[in-house]
C-alpha positions, 0 to 999 in steps of 0.5 A, a space after each residue: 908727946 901728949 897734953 897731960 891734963 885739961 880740955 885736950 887731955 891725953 891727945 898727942 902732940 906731934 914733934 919735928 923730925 930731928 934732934 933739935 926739939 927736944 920735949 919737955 918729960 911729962 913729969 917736969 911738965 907737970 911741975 911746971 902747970 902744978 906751980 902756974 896754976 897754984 899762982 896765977 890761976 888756981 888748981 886745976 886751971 889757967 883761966 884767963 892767963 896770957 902765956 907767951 911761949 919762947 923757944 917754943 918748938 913743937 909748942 907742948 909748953 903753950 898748948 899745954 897752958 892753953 888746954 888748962 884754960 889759959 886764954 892765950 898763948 903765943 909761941 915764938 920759935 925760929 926752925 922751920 921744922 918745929 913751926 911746921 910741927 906747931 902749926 899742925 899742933 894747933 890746927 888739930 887741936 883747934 886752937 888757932 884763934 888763941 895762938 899767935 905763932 912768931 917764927 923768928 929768933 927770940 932775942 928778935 921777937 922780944 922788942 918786936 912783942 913789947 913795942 907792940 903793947 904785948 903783956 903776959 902772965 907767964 913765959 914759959 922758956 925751954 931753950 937748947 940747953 947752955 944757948 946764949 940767947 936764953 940768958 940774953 932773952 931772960 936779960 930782955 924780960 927783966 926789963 919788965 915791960 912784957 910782963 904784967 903785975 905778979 908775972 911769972 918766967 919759967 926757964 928750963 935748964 940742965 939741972 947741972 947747969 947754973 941758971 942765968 942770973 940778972 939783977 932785975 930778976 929775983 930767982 924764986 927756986 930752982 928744983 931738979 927733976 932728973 937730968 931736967 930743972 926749973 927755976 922760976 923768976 919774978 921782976 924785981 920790984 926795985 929801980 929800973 
């Protein structure tokens, strides 16, 4: 795996040993920053966006929002391999100071993030494929209270699975790429 565009272009990524990581294609990476910067900050760039990185493993999603000028990131991640493997990441591209790392469950980390006043511009979400935590956390940040005005939650999926749905989110699209889908989520702006 590589960074694919930004500061750290072309630099390698290194993934945990095993088949619980699986990386995310260049191709679905790509779509996903194309459409992150054509709403939040603007072609070719993150400036100034906070990304918070779920299921985060080797943390390719949120190095690659750091690398494009994101100001922040923090990746949440629970398996000791891929904490490992993200901490060499971002020790060897310098990026510490804006990473927070969390190694615990995401459905865990979510109340722990939001009570400590933590809002972000993006979630970007790849969890295991059909992992009913996915759907709990997208329940959990429907709620609001961890994403800021005009937010944004990436969820990657199966493309033959449907995506989770939850009345407090409104289901922007959803394309294929493959085998691989995204499908973009806002907060809904009705009653709570």
């Amino acid at each position: 795996m590589r960074i694919i565009a930004g500061e750290h272009r072309g630099r390698t990524i290194a993934a945990p040993p095993g088949l619980t990581t699986r990386p995310t294609p260049d191709r679905v990476r790509g779509a996903l920053f194309s459409a992150l910067e054509s709403r939040l900050g603007g072609p070719g760039s993150l400036e100034g966006v906070r990304v918070l990185d779920l299921f985060a493993g080797s943390g390719a999603l949120g190095l690659e929002a750091l690398s494009r000028g994101a100001a922040s990131a923090v990746f949440v991640e629970r398996d000791r391999q891929a904490l490992a493997a993200l901490q060499a990441n971002l020790a060897a591209l310098g990026l510490q100071a804006q990473a927070r790392v969390v190694g615990e469950d995401v459905v865990h980390a979510l109340p722990s993030l939001a009570a400590g006043g933590e809002r972000f511009d993006a979630v970007l979400m790849d969890p295991p494929y059909g992992d009913p935590e996915a759907a709990e956390a997208l329940r959990a940040l429907a709620g609001g209270t961890l994403l800021r005005a005009g937010g944004v939650i990436v969820f990657e999926h199966a493309a033959s699975e449907a995506p989770p749905e939850d009345s407090l989110l409104q289901r922007e699209r959803t394309r294929a790429y493959g085998t691989v889908a995204l499908t973009v989520y806002s907060v809904s702006e009705g009653p709570r």
